[in-house]
matplotlib code that plots the C-alpha trace (Angstrom):
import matplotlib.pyplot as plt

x = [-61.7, -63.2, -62.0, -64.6, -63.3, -59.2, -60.1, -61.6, -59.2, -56.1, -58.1, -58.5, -54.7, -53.4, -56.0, -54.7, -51.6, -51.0, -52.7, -50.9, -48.6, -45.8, -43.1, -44.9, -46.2, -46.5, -43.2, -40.3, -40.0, -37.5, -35.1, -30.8, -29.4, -27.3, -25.5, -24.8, -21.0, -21.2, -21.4, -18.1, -17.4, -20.7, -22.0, -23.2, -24.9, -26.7, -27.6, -29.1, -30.6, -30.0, -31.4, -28.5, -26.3, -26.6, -26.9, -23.8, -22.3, -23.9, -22.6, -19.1, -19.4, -18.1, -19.0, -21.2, -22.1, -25.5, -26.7, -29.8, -30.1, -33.6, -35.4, -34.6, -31.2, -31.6, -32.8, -29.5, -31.7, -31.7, -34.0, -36.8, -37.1, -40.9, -42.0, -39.4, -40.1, -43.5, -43.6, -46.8, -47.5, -47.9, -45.0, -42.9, -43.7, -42.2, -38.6, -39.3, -39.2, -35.6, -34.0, -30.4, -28.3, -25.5, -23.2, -24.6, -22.2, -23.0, -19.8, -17.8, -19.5, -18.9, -15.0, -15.1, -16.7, -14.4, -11.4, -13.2, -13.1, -17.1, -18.5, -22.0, -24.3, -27.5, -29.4, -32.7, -34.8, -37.8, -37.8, -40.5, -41.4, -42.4, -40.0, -39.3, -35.1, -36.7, -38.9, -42.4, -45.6, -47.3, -46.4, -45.0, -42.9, -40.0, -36.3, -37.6, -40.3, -38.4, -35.6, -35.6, -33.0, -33.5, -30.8, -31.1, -31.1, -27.9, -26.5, -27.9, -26.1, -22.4, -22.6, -22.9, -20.4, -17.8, -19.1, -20.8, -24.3, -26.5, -29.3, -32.3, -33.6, -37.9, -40.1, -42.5, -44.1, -44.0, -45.0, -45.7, -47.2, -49.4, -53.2, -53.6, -51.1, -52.3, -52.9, -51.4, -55.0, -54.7, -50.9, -52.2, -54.6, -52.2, -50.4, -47.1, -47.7, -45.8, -45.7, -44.1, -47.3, -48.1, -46.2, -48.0, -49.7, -51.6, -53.8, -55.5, -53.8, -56.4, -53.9, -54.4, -57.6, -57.0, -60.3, -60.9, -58.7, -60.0, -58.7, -55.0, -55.3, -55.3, -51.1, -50.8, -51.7, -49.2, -46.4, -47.0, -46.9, -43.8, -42.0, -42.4, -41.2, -38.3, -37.4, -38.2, -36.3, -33.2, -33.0, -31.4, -29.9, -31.7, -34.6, -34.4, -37.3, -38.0, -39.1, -39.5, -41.5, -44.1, -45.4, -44.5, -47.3, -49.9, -49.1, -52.5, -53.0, -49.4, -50.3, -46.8, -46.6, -48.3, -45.3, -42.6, -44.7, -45.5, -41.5, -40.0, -42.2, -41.0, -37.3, -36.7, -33.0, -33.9, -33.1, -35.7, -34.1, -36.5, -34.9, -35.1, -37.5, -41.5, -42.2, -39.2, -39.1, -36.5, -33.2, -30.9, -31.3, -30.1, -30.3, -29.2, -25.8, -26.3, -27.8, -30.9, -34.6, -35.9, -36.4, -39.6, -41.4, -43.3, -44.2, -44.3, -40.8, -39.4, -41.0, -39.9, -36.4, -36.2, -37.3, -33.9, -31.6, -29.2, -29.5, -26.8, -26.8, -25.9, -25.0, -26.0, -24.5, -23.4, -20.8, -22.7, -23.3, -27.3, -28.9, -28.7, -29.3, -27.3, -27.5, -25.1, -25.3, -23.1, -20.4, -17.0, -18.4, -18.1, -17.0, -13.2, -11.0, -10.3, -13.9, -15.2, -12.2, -13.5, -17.1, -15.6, -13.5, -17.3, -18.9, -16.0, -16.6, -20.3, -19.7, -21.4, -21.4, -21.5, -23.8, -22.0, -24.1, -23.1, -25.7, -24.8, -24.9, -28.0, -26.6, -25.8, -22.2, -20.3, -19.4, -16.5, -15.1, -16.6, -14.9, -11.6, -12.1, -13.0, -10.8, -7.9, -9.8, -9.6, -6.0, -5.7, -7.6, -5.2]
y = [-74.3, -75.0, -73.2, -70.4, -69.8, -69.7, -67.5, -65.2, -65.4, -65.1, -62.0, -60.0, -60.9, -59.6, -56.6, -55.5, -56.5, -54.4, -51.3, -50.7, -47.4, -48.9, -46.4, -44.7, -47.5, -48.2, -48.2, -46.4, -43.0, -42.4, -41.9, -41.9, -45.2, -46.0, -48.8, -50.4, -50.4, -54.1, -54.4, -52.7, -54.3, -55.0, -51.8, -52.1, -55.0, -53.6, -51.0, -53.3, -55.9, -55.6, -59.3, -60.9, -58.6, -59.5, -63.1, -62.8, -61.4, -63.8, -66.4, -65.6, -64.6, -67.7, -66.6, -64.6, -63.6, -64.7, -62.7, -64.3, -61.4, -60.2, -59.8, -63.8, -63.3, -61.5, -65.3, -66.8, -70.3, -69.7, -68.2, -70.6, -69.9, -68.7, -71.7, -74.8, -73.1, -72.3, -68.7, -66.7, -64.2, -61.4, -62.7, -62.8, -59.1, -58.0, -58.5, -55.6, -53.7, -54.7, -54.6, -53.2, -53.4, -51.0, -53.3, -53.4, -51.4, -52.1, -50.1, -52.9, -55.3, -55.0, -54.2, -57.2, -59.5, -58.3, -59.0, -62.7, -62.8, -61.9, -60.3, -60.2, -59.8, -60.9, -60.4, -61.5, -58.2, -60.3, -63.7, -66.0, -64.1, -61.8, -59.0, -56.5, -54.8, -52.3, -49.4, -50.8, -49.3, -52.8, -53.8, -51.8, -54.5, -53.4, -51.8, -48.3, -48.0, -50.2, -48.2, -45.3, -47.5, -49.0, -51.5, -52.8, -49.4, -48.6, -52.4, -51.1, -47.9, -49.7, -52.1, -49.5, -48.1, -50.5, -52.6, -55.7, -56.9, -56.8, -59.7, -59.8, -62.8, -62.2, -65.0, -65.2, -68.5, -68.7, -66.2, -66.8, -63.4, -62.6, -63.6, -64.4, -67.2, -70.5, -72.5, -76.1, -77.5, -76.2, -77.5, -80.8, -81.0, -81.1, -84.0, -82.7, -82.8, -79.6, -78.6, -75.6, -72.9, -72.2, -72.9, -75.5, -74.0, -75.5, -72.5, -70.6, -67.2, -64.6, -62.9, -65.7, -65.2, -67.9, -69.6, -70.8, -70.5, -67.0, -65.8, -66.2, -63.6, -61.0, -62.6, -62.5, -58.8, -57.7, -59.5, -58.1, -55.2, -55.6, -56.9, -53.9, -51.8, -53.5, -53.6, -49.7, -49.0, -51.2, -52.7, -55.6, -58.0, -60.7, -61.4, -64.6, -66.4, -68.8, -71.5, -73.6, -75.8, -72.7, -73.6, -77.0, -77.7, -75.7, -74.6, -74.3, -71.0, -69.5, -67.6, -68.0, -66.9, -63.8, -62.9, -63.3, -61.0, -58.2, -58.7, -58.6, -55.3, -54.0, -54.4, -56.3, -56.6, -58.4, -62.2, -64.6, -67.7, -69.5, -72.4, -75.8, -74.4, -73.9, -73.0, -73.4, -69.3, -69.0, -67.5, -70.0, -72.6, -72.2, -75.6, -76.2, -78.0, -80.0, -79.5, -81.4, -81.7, -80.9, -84.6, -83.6, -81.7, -84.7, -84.6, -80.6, -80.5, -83.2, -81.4, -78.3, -79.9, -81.1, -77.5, -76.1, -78.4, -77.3, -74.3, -72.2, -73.4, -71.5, -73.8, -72.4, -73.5, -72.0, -71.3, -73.0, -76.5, -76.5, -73.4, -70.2, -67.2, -67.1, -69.8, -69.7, -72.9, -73.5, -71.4, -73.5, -75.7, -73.2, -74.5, -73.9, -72.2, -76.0, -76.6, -73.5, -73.8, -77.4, -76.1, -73.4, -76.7, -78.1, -75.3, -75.0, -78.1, -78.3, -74.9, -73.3, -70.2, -70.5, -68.6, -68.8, -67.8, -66.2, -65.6, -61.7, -61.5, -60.1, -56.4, -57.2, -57.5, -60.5, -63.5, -63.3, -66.8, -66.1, -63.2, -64.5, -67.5, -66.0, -63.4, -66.1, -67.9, -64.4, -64.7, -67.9, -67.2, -64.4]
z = [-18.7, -22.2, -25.5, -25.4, -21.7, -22.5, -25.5, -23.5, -20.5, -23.2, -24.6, -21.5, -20.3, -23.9, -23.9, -20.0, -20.6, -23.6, -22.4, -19.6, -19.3, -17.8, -17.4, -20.3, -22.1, -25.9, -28.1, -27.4, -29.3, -32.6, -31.5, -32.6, -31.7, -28.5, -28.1, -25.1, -23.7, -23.5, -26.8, -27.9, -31.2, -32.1, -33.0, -36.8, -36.0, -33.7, -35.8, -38.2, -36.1, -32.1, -31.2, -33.4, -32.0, -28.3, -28.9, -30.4, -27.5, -26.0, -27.4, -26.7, -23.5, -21.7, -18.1, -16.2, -12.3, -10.8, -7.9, -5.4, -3.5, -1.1, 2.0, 2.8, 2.7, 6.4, 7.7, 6.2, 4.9, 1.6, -1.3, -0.6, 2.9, 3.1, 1.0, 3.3, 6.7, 6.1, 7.1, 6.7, 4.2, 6.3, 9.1, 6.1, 4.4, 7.8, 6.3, 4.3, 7.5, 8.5, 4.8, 4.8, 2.0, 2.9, 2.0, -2.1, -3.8, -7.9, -8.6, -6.4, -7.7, -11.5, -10.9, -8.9, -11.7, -14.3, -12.5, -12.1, -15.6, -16.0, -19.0, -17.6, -14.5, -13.8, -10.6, -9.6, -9.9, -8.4, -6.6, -5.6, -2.8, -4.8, -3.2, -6.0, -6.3, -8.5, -8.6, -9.8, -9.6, -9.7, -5.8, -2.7, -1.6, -2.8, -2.2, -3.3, -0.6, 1.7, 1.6, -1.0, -3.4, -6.5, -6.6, -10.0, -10.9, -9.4, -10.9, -14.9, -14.4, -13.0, -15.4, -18.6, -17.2, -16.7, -20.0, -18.3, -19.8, -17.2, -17.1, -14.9, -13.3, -13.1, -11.2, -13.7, -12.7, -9.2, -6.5, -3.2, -2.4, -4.9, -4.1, -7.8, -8.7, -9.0, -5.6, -4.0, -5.3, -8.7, -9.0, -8.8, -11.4, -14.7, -15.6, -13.6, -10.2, -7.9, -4.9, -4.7, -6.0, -2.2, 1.3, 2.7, 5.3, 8.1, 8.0, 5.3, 4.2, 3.6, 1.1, -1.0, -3.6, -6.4, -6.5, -9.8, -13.3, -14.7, -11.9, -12.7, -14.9, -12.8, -11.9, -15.7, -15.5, -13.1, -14.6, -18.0, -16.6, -14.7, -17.4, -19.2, -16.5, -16.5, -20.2, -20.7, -17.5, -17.4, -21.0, -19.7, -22.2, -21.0, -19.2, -17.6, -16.4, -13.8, -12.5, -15.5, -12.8, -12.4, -16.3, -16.3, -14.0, -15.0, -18.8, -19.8, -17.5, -19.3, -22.5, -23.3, -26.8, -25.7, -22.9, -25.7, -27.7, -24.7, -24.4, -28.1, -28.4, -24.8, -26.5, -29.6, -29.0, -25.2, -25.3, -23.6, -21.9, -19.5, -18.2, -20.3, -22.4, -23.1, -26.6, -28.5, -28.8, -26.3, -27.4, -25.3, -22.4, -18.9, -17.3, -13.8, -13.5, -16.8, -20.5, -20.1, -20.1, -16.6, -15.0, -13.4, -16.5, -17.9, -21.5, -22.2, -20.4, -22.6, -25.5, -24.7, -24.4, -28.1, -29.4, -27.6, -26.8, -29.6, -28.8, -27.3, -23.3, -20.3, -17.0, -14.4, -10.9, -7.5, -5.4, -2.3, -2.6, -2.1, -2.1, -4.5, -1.9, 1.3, 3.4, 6.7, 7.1, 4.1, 5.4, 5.3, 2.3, -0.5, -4.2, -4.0, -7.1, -8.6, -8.8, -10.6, -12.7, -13.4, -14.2, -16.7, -18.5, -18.5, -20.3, -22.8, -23.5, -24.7, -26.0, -23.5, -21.1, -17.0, -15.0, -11.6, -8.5, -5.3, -2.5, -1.0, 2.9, 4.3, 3.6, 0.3, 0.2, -1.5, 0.5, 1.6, 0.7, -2.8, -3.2, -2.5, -4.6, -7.8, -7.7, -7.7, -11.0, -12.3, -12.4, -13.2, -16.2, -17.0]

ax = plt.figure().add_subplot(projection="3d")
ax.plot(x, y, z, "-o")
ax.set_aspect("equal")
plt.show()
């Protein structure tokens, strides 16, 4: 794409972007000031500048619950099933068809993390398979028109009420449902090679579209769009982006300074993490495991790296020893108490906060191994 070309392409992505009426679209109203519960103590900060106010929280935080939760948790193999098992697009949407999560209780969930010793949630509102835990108006695969519930609704609500900060995981550089997002071809022209933009499928899928770069725009459109959804909606405090591989590979098709702007005006008082990094504008890193640059990124990872890497950091880690959503076949090899106690010594030790996963059973209710071993670190933490 030559200059004249991303100018235009970054143009009409800002213009459509921007214009949408998300939930209502443009600023929010004048309105009196409400803080969030989870910020108890931090009120007249808040009042004067809510960004500084939440990554202050943030900062002393200390630990938080991460939730992979979705349609792939019914085929018990992990969030990455529809990429590793090759499944088909449209084999795959079936799993809308058989989501049940009458075991998701956000109410039980909250008490639960407190007693852990959590002071926030996060949960990933949309994963890579592009399956939405929100109402949207920008897809129908989702939990509302799968089964009439909006469960990070229902999670925003229990967590202002019991005083967590609730953070939402967004897949904003991966989807493997959207006909838009870049293809396996296109992955391999930059100077990081990845894999992981399409399933690799032996035969074409005629959802997919992506035929040359302008195109791309179109995904750029629709994640705007949801991101603003979410932040009028939920007003998380964060909005945690992934993969950090997505942009990596392909950062020339990200106008990424334009989706911390659509974001910052969505909610100025929302923090931005994605991963290691990209521009620098991120509020805080959330490496997995360990506080370092991505050892696949190349030269923009590394870069990227040096813009944040004294920044505030959040490990995160989970509770299964491969995967992030639930995986039966890690049943019996769970982290035990001594080694999520170890992983909080870790993160006290860099200064840091831990963002520790658990993958809910197919109907949404928590593991029970995991449930039984962080509710003993809970009291060990007093």
């Amino acid at each position: 794409m030559n200059d004249l070309g991303r100018r235009e392409f970054l143009a009409t992505a800002a213009g459509l972007a921007t214009g949408l009426a998300a939930c209502g679209g443009g600023a929010p109203k004048e309105e009196a000031v409400t803080v969030p519960s989870f910020l108890a103590g931090y009120e007249d900060l808040y009042r004067q500048d809510p960004r500084v106010a939440t990554k202050k929280w943030f900062d002393e935080a200390r630990y938080g619950l991460f939730m992979h939760y979705g349609v792939y948790s019914q085929l018990a193999h992990g969030e990455w099933v529809q990429l590793r098992e090759t499944i088909p697009v449209a084999e795959y949407a079936k799993l809308a068809d058989t989501f049940d999560p009458s075991g998701f209780d956000a109410e039980a969930i909250c008490d639960w993390a407190k007693a852990c010793g959590m002071k926030y949630v996060n949960m990933t509102a949309r994963h890579h398979d592009s399956f939405c835990l929100f109402r949207t108006n920008e897809s129908e695969f989702n939990s509302v028109t799968a089964v009439g519930r909006d469960l990070v609704g229902e999670l925003a609500e229990a967590c202002e009420k019991k005083g967590l900060g609730l953070c939402l995981y967004y897949s904003y550089a991966l989807d493997w449902k959207h006909p838009y997002f870049y293809s396996r071809e296109a992955s391999m022209q930059g100077e990081v090679q990845w894999t992981s933009a399409r399933p690799d499928y032996a035969e074409p899928q005629p959802e997919y579209l992506y035929a040359k770069e302008e195109d791309f725009t179109e995904y750029l459109i629709f994640v705007h769009a949801q991101m603003r959804e979410i932040l009028h909606r939920y007003h998380p405090a964060v909005l945690w982006l992934d993969p950090i591989m997505g942009y990596y590979s392909r950062p020339d098709l990200f106008p990424i300074e334009l989706t911390y702007e659509i974001i910052r005006e969505a909610d100025p008082g929302v923090l931005i993490c994605f991963k290691q990094g990209a521009n620098g504008d991120e509020d805080f890193t959330a490496p997995e495991r360990e506080p370092r640059a991505h050892q696949h990124g190349g030269e923009v990872g590394r870069l990227a790296w040096e813009k944040n890497e004294h920044k505030k950091v959040e490990i995160c880690d989970t509770m299964q020893p491969r995967v992030w959503g639930y995986d039966e076949r890690n049943d019996g090899e769970h982290r035990t108490v001594d080694e999520v106690l170890g992983m909080l010594d870790h993160v006290d030790g860099i200064g840091g906060n831990l963002l520790l996963n658990t993958g809910p059973l197919p109907d949404g209710s928590i593991h029970p191994t995991d449930l039984e071993r962080l509710l003993e670190v809970g009291k060990r933490l007093g």
